[in-house]
C-alpha positions as CSV (number, residue, x, y, z in Angstrom):
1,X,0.0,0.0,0.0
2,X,1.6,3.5,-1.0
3,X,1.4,6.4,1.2
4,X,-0.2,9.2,0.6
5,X,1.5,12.5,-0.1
6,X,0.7,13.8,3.2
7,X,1.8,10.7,4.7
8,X,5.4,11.2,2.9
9,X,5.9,14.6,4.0
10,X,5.2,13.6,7.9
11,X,7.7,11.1,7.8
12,X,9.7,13.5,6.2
13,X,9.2,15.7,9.1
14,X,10.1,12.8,11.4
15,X,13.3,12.0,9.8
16,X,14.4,15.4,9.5
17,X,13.8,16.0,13.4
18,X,15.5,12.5,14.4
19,X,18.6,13.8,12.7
20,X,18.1,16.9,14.1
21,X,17.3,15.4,18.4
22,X,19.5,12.3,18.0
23,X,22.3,12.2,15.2
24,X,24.0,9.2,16.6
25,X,20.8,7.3,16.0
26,X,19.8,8.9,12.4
27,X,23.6,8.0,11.2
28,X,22.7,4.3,12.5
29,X,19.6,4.0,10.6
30,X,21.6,5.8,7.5
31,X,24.1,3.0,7.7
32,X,21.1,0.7,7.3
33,X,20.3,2.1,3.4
34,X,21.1,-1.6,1.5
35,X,17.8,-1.9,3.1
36,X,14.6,-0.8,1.9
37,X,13.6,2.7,2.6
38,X,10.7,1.1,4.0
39,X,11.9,-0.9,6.5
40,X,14.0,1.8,7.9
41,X,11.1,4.2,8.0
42,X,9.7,1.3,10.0
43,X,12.1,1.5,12.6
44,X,12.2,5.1,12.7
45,X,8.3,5.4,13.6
46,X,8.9,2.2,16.3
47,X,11.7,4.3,17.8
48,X,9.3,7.5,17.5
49,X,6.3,5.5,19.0
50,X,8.4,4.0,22.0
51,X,9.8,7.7,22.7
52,X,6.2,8.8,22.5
53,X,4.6,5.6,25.1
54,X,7.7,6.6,27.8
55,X,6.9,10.3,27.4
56,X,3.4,9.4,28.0
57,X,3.9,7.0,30.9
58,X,6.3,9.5,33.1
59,X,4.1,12.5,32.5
60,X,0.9,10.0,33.9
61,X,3.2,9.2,36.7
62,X,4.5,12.8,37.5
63,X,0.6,13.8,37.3
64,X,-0.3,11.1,39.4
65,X,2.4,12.3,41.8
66,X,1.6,16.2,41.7
């Protein structure tokens, strides 16, 4: 299934802002490039989503907390 062009430029916007917050980690996923494009987009939004479910959990537990 092909992404839409809105869906392209948001992970765009997610690349560009990974090698912006965590070069170390967007020069890891560049090394990966005999793969396909897809599959490291695929670990780029897993990496994104994990950041975002931490993020998530400690602000529940510093409301919780508060």
């Amino acid at each position: 299934m092909a992404l839409s062009t809105e869906e392209q430029r948001i992970l765009a916007e997610i690349e560009t802002r990974l090698a912006e917050n965590d070069p170390r980690l967007a020069r890891r996923l560049t090394a990966l490039g005999d793969a396909p494009r897809r599959r490291v987009r695929l670990i780029a939004a897993v990496v994104i989503a994990a950041v975002g479910v931490v993020t998530a959990l400690v602000s529940a537990i510093l409301t919780a907390f508060s």
